[in-house]
N, C-alpha and C positions, 0 to 999 in steps of 0.2 A: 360271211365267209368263215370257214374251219379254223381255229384257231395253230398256226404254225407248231410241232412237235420241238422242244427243247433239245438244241445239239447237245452233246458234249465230247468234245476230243479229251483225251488221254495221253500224258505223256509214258512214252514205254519202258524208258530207262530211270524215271522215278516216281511218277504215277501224278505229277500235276495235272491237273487239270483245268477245262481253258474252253470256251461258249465257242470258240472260233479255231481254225486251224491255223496253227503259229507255225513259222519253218526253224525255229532255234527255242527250246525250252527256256524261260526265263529264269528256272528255280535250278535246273541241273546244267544246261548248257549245251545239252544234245541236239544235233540238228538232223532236221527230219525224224523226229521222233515221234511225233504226235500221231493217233489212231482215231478213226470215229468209234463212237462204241453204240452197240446196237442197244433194243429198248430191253432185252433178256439182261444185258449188261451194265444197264442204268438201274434196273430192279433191282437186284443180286447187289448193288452199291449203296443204296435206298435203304436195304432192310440190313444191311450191316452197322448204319448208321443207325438205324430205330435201334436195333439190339446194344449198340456199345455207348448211348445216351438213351439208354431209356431212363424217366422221372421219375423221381422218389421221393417222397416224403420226409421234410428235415425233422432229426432227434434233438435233443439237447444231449449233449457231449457227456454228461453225466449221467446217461443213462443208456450211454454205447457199452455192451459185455466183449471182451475182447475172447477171442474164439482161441482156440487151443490148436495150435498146429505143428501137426504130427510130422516130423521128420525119418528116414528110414536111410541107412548109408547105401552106399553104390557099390562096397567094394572095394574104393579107392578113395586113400587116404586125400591125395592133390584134389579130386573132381570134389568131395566131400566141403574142401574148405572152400573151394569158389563158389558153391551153388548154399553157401551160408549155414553147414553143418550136417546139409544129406538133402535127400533129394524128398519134396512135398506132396503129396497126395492129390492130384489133380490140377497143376502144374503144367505148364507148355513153356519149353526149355527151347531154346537157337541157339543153335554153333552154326558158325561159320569159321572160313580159312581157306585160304588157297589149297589148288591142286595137291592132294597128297602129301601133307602134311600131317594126318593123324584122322583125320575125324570119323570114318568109316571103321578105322582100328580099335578106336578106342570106346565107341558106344557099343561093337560086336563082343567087345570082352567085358562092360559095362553089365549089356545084357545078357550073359553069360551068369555074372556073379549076380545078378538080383534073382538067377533061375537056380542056381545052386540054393538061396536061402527061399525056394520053396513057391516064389513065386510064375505063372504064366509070361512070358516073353513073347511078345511079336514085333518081328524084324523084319518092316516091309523096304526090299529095294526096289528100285525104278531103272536101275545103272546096270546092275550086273544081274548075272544066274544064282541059282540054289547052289549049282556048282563050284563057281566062284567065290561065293559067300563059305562052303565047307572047305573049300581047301584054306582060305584064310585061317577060319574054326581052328581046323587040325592046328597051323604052325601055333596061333596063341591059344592053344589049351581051352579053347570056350566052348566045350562041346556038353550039351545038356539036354535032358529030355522035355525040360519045358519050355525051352528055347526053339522058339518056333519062327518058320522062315516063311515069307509071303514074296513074289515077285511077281509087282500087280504096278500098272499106274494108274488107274479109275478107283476113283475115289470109294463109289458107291459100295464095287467088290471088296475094298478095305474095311468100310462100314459095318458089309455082310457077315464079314470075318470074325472083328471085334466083339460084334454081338450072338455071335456063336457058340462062343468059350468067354472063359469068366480071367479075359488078359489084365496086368493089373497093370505095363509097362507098355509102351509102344515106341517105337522108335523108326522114323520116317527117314528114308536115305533118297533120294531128297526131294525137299519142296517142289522145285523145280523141275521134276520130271511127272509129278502127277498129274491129273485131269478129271472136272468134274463134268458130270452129261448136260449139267444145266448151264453151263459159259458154252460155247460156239467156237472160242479164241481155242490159238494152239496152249501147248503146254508148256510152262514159264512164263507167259504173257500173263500182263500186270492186273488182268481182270481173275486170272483162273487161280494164283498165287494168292490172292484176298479170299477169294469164295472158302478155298479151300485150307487157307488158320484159320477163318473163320467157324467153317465145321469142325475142324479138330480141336478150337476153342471149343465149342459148346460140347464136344464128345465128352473132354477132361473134365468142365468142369459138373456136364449132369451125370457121369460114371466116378471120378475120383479114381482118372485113367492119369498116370505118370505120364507126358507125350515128350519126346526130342524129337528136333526138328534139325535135320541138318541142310544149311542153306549155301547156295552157290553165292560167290564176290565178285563185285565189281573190279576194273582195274584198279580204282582208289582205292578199292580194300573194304569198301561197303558191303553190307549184303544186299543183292540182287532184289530188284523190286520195290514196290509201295511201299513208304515210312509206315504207312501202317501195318505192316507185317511185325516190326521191332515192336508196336503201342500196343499191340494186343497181345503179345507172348508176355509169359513173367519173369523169363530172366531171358538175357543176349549175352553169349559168350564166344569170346574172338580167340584165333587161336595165333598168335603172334612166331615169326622166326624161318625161317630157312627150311624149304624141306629137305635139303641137301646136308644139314646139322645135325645132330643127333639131339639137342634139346631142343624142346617148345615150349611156350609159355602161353596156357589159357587164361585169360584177363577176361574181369564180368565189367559188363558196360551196363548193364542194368539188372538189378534186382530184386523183387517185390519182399523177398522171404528172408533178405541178407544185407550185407557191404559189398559193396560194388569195389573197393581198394585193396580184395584179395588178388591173389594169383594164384594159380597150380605149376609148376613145372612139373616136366614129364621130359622121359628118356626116350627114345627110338632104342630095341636093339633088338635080337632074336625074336625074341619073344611078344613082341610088339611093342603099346606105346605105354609105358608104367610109368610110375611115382620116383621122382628119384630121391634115393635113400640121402645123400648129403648134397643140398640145392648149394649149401653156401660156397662150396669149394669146387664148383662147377666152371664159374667165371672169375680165376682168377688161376694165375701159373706160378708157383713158387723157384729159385734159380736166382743166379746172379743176379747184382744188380748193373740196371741196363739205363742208359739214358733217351728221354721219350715216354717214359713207365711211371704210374703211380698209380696207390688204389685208394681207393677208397670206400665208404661205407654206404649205400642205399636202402630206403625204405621201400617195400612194395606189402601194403597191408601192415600186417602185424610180422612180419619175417624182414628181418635183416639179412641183407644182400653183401657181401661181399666183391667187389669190381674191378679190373682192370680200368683207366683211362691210358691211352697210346697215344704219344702228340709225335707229326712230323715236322719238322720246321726249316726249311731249305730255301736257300734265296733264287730268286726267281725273275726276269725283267716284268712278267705278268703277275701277278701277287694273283693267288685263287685263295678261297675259304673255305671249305668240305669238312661235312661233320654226319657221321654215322652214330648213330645211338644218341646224340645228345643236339639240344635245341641250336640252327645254327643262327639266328636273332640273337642269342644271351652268348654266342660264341662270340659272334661280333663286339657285345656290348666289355666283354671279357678283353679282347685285344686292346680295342681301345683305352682301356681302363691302366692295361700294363703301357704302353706310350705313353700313357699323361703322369702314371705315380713312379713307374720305374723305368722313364727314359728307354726303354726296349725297342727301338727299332723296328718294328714288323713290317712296316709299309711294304716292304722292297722284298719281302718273304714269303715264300706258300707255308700255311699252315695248315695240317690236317688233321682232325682226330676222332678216333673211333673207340668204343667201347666196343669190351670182348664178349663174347659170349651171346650176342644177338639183345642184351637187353637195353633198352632204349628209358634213357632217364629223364624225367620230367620234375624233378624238385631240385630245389638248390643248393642242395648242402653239398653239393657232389661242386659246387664253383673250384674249389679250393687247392682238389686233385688237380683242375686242369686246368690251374693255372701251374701248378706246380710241374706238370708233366710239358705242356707250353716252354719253361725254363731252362728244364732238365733239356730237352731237345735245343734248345735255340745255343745253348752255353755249351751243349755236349758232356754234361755233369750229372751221369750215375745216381739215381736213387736207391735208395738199399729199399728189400721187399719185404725189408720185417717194419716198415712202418708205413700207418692208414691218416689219408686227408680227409677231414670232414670240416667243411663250414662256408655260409654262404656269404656272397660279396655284395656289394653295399655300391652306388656309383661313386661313391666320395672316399675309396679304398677301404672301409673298414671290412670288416671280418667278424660277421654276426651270428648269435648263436643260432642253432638248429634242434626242430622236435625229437626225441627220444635219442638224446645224447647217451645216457644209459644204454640203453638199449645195443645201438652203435656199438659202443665200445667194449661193451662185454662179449659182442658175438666175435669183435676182431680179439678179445685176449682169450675165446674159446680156440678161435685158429692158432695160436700160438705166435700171434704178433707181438714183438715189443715197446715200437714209438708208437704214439698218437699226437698229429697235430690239430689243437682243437680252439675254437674262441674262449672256450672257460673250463674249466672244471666239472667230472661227473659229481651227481649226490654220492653215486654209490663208491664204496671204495672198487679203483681198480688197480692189477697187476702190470696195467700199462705204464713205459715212462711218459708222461704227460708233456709236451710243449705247449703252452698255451700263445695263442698268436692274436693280438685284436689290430692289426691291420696290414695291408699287403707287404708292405715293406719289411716285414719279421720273417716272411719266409725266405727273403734271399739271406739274413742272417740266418737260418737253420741250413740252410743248404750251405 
């Protein structure tokens, strides 16, 4: 007897895959997801596999030459320092970002200024006209003779183009709407999505073609499609914040040529989506002092943040917990912590707090604000706005120090702050008056 053909279903919404048809993806959780996939579509996943493990021959480590890689800027201060000092010669770049938030903006005027300094531009969209692409041009000034426009979604005619003219840039608007002749599946379907980084892998890397890829998100916030869309590009960049705001912040989640703990912030205004000239004094409001307020100091990369934290704290028969911008686990573990060291009552209280300015804080030095701001709310006692909280909490109430205390507090005595409540002392000398605090209970004596 003929030996039986090898199934394999696909999941659509993250690309597991699975011998048998499943009615709930074990790995994302989508149900009715799963597809067959035909034998063009098991090949085409075959050979992307032979190519992204093919075998090599081990060296001895002392006898690896480390290769010289040529950086070139974008034009833009912010994109400059996320993609780890400019952008790399053969390179395959991802943004993603919800609807209209930037990302169409700010690669049209990208590609703009890499054709002012001389080089070929191609700007292939899938979404819009030639038309709609120049009227954008016009309002942000990116109008260039080597900037050149493609509105194509077959892959192949892309190909034809590329190899045409001697492009040194490309930039894909989006993944998600192209299509290659050799998949069967529609366009965005998790077989066509793979073939086709996979070609635009090999384009970058046998031309030493610059490629951006900009990709549609999931609800979660993911980018759309098979993990391996993320394993085979060299950098993944998210574009964080409100499109309804006038800042955003591009965060690198991966990158082969860089640190991954930069940020860019960027403006929306006339003109499109630019660098903004002063990030620190973006998220934070100067003015009376207001009870509910404190700020404090955050790291993102090597740039010190300057922040609002805003607590509310109102009694309630249902006690709720809500936290925007900041972890609500360490919020919790934070309340609890003021019940047990300073007898505060919360049980019986809603508390809510939000960080301003859309940035979402993930380290701990920022504990200290908010508990201070928790206080100021629950007491109704005014914090003045010339002084910054910085220092993280301990379960057993102390008040620990944090990396690049320097740092911190020089950028708040650049803002013209004058307290700092801190666990220790800077090296460096500063212009701040210092409180130094080593455990919670020191801040209700400073307040």
């Amino acid at each position: 007897m003929a030996k039986a053909k090898a199934t394999v279903f696909e999941c659509e919404a993250c690309g597991n895959q699975q011998s048998k048809w499943m009615g709930r993806c074990p790995q994302c959780g989508a149900w009715e997801s799963f597809v067959e996939l035909s034998n063009e579509q098991i090949k085409v996943i075959k050979e992307i596999s032979k190519a992204t493990t093919s075998p090599s021959a081990a060296k001895p480590i002392t006898d690896i030459q480390i290769e010289e890689i040529s950086k070139r800027t974008t034009g833009d201060s912010e994109l400059d320092l996320v993609l780890g000092g400019g952008l790399v010669d053969g390179s395959l770049v991802l943004i993603g970002g919800s609807p209209g938030i930037g990302k169409s903006t700010l690669l049209l005027k990208i590609g703009s200024n890499l054709a002012k300094n001389g080089e070929n531009v191609l700007y292939v969209s899938g979404e819009e006209s030639n038309s709609q692409i120049k009227m954008r041009a016009d309002r942000l000034n990116a109008n260039h003779k080597n900037l050149y426009l493609l509105t194509e979604i077959n892959l192949d005619a892309i190909l034809t183009e590329v190899n045409k003219n001697n492009y040194k840039t490309l930039i894909i608007d989006s993944i998600q709407t192209l299509y290659s002749s050799n998949i069967t599946s529609a366009p965005g379907s998790i077989s066509q999505v793979r073939e086709i980084t996979f070609e635009l892998m090999r384009l970058a890397k046998s031309k030493d073609i610059s490629i951006f890829i900009i990709g549609h998100i999931t609800k979660e916030g993911s980018i759309a499609g098979p993990r391996i869309l993320e394993h085979m590009v060299d950098v993944v960049l998210y574009f964080e914040g409100d499109s309804s705001r006038e800042l955003r912040i591009l965060r690198g989640f991966k990158n082969r040529f860089g640190s991954t703990s930069e940020v860019g912030i960027f403006e929306m205004n006339a003109t499109g989506l630019v660098s903004t000239k002063d990030a620190t004094s973006k998220f934070f409001t100067r003015g009376n002092a207001v009870s509910g307020s404190a700020i404090t100091v955050t790291m993102e990369g090597s740039r010190a943040l300057i922040v609002e934290i805003q607590a509310l704290v109102c009694e309630s028969s249902y006690p709720k917990r809500s936290s925007t911008g900041f972890d609500k686990n360490r919020l919790d573990m934070i309340l609890a912590l003021l019940e047990r060291k300073l007898e505060i009552p919360l049980g019986h209280y809603d508390v809510f707090i939000n960080v301003t300015g859309g940035v979402k804080i993930a380290e701990t030095a920022c504990d200290l604000a908010v508990v201070a701001a928790i206080i100021s709310s629950f007491r109704n006692r005014p914090i003045s706005k010339e002084s910054v909280f910085v220092g993280e909490l301990s379960l057993n109430g102390e008040i620990r120090d944090v990396f690049n205390l320097d740092a911190r507090l020089k950028e708040a005595s650049m803002q013209k702050f004058k307290n700092a409540i801190a666990p220790s002392k800077p090296v460096e000398k500063s212009s701040l008056k210092l409180f130094v605090a080593k455990e919670i209970t020191q801040i209700l004596e400073w307040m």
